[in-house]
C-alpha positions in Angstrom: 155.1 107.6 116.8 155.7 108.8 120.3 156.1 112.5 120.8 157.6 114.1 123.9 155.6 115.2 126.6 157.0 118.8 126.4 156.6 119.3 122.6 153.1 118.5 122.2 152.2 120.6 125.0 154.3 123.6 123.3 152.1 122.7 119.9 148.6 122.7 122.0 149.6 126.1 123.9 150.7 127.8 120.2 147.3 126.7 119.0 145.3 127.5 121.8 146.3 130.6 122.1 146.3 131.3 118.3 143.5 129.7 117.2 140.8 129.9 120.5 142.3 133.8 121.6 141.9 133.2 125.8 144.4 134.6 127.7 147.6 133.5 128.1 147.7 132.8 131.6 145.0 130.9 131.3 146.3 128.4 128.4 149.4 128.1 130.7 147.6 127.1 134.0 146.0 124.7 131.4 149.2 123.1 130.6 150.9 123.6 133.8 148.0 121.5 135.3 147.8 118.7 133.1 151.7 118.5 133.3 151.3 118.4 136.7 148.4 115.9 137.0 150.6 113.5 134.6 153.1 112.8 137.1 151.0 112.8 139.8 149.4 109.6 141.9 146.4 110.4 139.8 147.7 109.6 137.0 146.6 105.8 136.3 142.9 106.9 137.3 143.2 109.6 134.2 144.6 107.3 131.9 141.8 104.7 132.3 139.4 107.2 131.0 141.5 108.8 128.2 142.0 105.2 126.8 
């Protein structure tokens, strides 16, 4: 089953935030970073780790 990048970030930030309670800005630098970080050149060194 592959899920779109954007939705599962939208389903981690709604739990985060309702779940955990930080602060908004926060859960969004989260997401805004790893977003960022996915289509960046540092990318392939990430994914060897996750996997």
């Amino acid at each position: 089953m592959e899920v779109p990048l954007w939705l599962a970030l939208l389903v981690v930030g709604y739990l985060g935030v309702k779940l955990i309670r930080p602060p908004a800005w926060l859960i969004a630098v989260l997401l805004l970073g790893g977003y960022l970080l996915a289509d960046s050149v540092l990318a392939p060194a990430i994914n060897t780790f996750v996997k």
